[in-house]
NUMI-237807 format. One record per residue: residue number from 1; residue in three letters; x, y, z of N, C-alpha, C in turn. Coordinates in Angstrom, 1 decimal, always signed. Example, Ala and Ser with C-alpha at 12.3 -4.5 7.8 and 13.67 -1.06 7.14 Angstrom:
BEGIN
+-----+------+--------+--------+--------+--------+--------+--------+--------+--------+--------+
|  nr | rest |   n_xx |   n_yy |   n_zz |  ca_xx |  ca_yy |  ca_zz |   c_xx |   c_yy |   c_zz |
+-----+------+--------+--------+--------+--------+--------+--------+--------+--------+--------+
|   1 |  Ala |  +13.2 |   -5.7 |   +7.8 |  +12.3 |   -4.5 |   +7.8 |  +13.2 |   -3.3 |   +7.8 |
|   2 |  Ser |  +12.8 |   -2.2 |   +7.1 |  +13.7 |   -1.1 |   +7.1 |  +12.9 |   +0.0 |   +7.9 |
+-----+------+--------+--------+--------+--------+--------+--------+--------+--------+--------+
end
This chain:
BEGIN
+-----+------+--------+--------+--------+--------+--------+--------+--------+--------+--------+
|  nr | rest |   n_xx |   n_yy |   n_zz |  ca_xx |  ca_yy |  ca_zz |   c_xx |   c_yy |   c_zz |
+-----+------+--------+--------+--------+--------+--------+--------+--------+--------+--------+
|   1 |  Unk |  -96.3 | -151.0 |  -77.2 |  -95.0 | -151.6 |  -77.1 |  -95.1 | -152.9 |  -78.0 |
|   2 |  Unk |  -94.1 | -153.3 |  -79.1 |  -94.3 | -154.0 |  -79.9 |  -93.9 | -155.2 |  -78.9 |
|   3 |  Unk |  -93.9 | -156.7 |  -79.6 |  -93.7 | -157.7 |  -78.8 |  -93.4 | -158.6 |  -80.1 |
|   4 |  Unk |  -92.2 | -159.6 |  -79.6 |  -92.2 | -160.8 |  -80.4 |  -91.1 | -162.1 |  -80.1 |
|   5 |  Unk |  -92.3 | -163.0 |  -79.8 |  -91.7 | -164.2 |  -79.0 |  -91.5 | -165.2 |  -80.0 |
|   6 |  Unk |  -90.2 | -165.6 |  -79.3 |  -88.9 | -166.3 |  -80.2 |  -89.0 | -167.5 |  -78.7 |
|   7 |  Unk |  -88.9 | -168.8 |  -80.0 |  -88.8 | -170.1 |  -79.4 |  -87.3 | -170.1 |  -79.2 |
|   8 |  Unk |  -87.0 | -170.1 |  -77.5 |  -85.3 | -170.3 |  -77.6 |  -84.5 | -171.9 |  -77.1 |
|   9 |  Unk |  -85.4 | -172.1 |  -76.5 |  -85.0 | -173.8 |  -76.0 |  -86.3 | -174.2 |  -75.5 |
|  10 |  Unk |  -85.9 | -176.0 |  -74.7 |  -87.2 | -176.7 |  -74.7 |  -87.3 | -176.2 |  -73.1 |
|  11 |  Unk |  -88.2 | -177.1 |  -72.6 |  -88.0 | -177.5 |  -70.8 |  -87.4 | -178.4 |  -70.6 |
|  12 |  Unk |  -87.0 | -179.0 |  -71.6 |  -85.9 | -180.5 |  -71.2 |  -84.4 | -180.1 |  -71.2 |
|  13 |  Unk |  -84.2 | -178.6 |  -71.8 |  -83.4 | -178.2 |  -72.1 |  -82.6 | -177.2 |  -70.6 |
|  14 |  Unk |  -83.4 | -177.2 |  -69.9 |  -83.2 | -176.5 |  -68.8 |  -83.8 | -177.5 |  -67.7 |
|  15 |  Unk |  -82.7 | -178.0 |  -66.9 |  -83.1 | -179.3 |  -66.2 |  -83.2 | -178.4 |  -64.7 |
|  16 |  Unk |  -84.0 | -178.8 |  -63.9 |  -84.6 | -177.8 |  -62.4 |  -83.7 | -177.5 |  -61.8 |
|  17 |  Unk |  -83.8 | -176.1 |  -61.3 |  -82.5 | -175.7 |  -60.2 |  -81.2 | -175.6 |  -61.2 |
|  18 |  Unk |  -81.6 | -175.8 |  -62.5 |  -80.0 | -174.9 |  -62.7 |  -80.3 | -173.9 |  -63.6 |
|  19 |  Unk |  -79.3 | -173.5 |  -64.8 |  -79.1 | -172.3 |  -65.5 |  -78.5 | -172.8 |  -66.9 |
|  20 |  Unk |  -78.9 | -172.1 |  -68.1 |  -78.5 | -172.0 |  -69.3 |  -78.6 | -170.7 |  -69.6 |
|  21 |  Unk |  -77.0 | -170.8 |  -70.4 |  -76.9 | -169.5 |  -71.3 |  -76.9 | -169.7 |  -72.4 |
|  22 |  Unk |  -77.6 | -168.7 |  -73.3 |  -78.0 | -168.9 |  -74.7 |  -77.9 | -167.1 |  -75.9 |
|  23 |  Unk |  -77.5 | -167.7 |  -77.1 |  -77.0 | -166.6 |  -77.9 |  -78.4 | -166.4 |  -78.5 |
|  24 |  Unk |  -79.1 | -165.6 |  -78.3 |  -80.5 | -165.5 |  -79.1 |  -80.5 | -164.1 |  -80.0 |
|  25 |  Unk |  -80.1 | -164.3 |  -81.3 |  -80.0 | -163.2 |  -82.4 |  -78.9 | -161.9 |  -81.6 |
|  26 |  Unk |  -77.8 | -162.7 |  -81.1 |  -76.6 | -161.7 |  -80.9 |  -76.7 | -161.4 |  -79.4 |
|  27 |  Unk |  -78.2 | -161.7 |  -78.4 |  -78.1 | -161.4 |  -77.1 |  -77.9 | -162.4 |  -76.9 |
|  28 |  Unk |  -77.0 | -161.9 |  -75.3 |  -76.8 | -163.3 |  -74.7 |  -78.3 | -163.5 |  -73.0 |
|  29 |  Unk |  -78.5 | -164.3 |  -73.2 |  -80.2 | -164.7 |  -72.5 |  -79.6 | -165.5 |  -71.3 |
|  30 |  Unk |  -79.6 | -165.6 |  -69.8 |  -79.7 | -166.7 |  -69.3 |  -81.3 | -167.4 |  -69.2 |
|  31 |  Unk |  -81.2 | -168.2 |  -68.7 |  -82.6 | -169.1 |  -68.6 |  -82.4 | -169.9 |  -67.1 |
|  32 |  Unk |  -83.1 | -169.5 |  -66.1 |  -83.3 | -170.0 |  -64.6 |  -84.3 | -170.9 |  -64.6 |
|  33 |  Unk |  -84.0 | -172.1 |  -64.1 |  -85.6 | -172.7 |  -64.1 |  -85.5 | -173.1 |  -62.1 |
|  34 |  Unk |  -86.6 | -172.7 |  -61.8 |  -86.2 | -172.1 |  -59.9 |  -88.1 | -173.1 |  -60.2 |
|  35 |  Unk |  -87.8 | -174.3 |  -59.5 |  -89.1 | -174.7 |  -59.1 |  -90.0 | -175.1 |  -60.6 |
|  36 |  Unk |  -90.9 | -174.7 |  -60.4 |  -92.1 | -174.7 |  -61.9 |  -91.9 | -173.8 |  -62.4 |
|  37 |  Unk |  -90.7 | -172.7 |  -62.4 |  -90.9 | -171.9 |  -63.7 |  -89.7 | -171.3 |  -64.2 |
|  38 |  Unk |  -89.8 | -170.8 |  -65.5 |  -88.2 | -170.6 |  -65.8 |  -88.4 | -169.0 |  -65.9 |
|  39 |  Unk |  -87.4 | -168.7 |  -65.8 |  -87.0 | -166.7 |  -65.7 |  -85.7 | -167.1 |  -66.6 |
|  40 |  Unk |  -85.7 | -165.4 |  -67.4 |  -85.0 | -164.7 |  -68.1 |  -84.4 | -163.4 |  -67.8 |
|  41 |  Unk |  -82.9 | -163.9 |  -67.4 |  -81.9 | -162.2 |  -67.9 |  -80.9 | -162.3 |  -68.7 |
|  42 |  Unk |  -80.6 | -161.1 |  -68.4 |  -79.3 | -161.3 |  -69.6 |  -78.4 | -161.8 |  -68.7 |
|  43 |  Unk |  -77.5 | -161.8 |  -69.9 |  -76.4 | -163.4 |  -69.2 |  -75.1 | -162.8 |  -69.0 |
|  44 |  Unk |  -75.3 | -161.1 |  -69.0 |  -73.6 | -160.7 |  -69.0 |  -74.1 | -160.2 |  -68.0 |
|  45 |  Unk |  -72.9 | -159.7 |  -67.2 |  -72.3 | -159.1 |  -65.7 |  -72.4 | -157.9 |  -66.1 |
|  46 |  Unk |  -72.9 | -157.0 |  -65.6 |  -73.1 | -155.3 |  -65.9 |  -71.4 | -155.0 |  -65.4 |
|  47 |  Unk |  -70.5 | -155.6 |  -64.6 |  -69.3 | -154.9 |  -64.5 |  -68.2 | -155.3 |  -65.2 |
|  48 |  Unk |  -68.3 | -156.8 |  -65.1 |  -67.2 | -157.5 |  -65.7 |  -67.2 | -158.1 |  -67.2 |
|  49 |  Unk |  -68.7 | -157.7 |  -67.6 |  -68.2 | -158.2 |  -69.2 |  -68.0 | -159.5 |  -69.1 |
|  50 |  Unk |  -68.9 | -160.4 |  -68.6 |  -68.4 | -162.0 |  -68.8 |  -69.9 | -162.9 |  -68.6 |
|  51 |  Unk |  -69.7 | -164.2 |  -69.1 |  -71.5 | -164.6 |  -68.9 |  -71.6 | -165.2 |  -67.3 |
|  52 |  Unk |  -72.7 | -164.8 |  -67.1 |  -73.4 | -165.4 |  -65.9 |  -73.4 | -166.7 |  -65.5 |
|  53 |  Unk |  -73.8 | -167.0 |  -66.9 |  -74.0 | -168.7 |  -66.6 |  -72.7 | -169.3 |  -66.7 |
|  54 |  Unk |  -71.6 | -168.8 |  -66.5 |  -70.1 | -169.4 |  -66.3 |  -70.4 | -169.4 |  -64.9 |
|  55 |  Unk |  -70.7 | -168.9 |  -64.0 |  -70.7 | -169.0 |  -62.8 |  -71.8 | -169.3 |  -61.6 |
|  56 |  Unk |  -71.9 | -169.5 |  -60.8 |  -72.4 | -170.3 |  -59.7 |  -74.2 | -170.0 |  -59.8 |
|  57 |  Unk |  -75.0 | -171.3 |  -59.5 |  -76.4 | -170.5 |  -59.6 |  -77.0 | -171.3 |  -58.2 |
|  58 |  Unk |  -78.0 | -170.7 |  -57.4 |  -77.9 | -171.2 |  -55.9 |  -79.4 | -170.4 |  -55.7 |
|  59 |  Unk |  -80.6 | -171.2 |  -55.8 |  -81.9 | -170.5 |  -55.1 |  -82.3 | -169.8 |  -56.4 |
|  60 |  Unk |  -82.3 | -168.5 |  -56.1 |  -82.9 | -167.4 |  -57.4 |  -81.4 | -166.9 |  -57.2 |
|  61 |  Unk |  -80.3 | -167.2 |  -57.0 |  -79.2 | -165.9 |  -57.0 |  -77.9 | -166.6 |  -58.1 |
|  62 |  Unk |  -77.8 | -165.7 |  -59.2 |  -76.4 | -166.3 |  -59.7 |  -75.4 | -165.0 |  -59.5 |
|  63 |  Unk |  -74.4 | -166.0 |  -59.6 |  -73.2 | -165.3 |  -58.9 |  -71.7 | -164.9 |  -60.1 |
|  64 |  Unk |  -71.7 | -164.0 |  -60.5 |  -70.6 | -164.0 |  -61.4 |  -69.3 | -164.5 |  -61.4 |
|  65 |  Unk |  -68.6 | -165.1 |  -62.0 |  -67.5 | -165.8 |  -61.6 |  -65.8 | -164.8 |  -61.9 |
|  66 |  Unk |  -66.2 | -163.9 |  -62.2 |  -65.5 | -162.7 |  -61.9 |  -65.0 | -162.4 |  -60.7 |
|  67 |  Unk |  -65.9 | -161.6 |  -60.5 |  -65.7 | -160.9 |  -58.7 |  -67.0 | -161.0 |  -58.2 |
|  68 |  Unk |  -67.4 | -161.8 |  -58.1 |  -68.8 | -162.3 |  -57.1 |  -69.4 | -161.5 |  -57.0 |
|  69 |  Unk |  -69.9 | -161.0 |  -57.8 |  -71.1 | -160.2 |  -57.8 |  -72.3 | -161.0 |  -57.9 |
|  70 |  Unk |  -73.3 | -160.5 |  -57.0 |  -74.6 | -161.5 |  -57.2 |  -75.9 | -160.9 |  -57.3 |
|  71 |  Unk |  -76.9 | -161.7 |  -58.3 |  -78.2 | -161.2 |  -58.5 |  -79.0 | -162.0 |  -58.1 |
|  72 |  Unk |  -80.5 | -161.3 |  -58.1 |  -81.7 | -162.6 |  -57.9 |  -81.8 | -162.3 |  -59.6 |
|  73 |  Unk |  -82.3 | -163.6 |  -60.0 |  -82.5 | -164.1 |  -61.1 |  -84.2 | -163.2 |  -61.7 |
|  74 |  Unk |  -84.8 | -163.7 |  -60.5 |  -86.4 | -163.6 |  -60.8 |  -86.7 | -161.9 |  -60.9 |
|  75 |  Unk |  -86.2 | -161.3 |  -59.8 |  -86.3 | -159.5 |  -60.3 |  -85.2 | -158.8 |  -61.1 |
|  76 |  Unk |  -83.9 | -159.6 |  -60.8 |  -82.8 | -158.9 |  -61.8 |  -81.9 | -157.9 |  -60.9 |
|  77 |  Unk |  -82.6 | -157.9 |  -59.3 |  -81.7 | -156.6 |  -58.5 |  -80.4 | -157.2 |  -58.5 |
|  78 |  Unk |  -79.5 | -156.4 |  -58.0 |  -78.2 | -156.7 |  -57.7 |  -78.4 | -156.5 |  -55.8 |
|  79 |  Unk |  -77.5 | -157.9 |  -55.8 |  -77.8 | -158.2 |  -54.5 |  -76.0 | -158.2 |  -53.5 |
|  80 |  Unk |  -75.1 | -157.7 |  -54.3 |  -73.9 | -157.7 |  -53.6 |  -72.9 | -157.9 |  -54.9 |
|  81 |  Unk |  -71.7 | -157.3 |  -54.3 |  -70.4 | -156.5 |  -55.5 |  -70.9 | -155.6 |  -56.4 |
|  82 |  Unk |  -69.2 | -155.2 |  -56.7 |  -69.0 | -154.1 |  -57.8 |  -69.3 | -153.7 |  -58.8 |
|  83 |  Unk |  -71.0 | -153.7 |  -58.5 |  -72.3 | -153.1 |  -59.9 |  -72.8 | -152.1 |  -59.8 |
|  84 |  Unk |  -72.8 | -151.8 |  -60.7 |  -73.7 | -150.4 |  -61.3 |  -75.3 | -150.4 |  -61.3 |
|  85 |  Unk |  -75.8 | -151.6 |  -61.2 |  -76.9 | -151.6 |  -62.1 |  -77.5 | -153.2 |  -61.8 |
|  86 |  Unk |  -78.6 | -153.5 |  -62.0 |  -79.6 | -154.2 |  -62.0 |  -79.6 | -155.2 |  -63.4 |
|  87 |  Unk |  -79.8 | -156.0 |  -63.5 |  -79.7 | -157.0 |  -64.4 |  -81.1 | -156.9 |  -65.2 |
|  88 |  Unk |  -81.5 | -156.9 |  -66.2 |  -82.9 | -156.7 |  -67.2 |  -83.3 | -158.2 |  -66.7 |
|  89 |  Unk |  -84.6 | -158.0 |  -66.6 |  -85.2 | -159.2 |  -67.0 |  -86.2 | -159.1 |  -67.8 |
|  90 |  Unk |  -86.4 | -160.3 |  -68.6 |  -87.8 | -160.4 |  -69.7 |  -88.6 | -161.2 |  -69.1 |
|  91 |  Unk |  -89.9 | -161.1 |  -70.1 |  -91.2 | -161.9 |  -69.9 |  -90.8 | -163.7 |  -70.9 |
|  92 |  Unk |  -91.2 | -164.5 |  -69.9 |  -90.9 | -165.8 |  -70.6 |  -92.6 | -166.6 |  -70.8 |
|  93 |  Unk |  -92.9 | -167.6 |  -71.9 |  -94.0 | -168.2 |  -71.7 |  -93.7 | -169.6 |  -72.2 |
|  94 |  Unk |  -94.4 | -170.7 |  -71.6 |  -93.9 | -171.8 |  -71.7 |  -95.3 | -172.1 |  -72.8 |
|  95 |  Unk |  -95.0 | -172.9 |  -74.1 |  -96.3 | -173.4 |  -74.9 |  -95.7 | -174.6 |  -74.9 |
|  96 |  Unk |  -96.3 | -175.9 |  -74.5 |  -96.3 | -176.8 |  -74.7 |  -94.8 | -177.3 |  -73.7 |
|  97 |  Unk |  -93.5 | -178.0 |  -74.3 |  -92.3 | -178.0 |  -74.2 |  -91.4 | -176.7 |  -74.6 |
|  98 |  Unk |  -91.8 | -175.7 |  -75.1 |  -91.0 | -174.6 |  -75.6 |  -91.4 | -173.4 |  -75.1 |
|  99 |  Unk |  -89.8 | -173.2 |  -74.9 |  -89.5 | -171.5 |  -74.2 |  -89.3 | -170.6 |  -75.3 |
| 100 |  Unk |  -90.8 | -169.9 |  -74.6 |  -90.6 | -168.5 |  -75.7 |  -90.2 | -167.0 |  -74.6 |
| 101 |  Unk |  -89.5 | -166.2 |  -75.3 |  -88.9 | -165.2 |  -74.6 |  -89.4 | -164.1 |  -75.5 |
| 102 |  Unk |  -89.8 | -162.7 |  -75.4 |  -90.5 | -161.6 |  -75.8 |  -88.7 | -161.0 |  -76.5 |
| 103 |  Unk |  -88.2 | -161.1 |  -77.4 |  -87.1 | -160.7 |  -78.0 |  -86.7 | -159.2 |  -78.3 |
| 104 |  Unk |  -88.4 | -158.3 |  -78.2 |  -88.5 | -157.0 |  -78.4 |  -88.4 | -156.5 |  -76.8 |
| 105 |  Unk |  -88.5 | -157.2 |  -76.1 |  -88.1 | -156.6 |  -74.7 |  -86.5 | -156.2 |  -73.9 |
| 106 |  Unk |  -86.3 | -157.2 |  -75.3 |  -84.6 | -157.8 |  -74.8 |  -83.5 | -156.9 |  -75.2 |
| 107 |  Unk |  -83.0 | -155.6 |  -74.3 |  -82.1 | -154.8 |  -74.8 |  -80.7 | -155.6 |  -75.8 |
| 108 |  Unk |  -80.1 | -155.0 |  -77.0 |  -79.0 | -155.8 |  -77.2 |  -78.0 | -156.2 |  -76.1 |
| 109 |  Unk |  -77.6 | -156.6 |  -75.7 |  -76.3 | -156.8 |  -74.4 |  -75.9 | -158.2 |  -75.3 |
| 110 |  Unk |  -74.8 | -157.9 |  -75.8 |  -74.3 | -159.3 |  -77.2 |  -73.6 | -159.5 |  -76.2 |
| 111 |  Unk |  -73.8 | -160.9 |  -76.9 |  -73.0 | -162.3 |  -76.7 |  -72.0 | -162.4 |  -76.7 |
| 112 |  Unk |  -71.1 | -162.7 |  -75.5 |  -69.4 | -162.8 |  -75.7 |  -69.1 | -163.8 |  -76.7 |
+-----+------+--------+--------+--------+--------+--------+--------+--------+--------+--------+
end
């Protein structure tokens, strides 16, 4: 399996306990930072077609601001509403101040 990590923001860039969403070569990425470490899914709603990080983020679970549908951040399951499907998650590694995310992991799911 090929691999290739792409610097996408800092740690200062993702301040504790919240969420950023980010356009990384056409996908759209959220970025969780839960405690000491930050996790990566994609940032759209498997039902509603809209970004994640528009809407509510609380523990490991964000919440779509659609029709409340909710995930854990850290595994990607779908934890409640009208989904299909499980949220991707990737491999993140922190070098220094910068978040690198494995980009060959990252199905397309573009950027609204």
């Amino acid at each position: 399996m090929t691999q290739r990590w792409v610097r996408i923001a800092t740690t200062g860039e993702v301040p504790e306990d919240e969420m950023v969403g980010l356009n990384v070569e056409g996908r759209a990425i959220g970025l969780y930072h839960i405690g000491s470490r930050i996790y990566a899914a994609e940032d759209v709603c498997p039902h509603a077609r809209v970004l994640l990080s528009k809407g509510r983020f609380d523990g490991k679970v964000v919440e779509c601001p659609i029709h409340a549908a909710r995930f854990n951040v850290v595994t990607g399951r779908r934890l409640s509403g009208p989904v299909c499907r499980d949220l991707h998650t990737y491999p993140v590694r922190i070098e220094g101040d910068a978040i690198l995310v494995d980009i060959e992991a990252i199905p397309l799911t573009r950027a609204l």
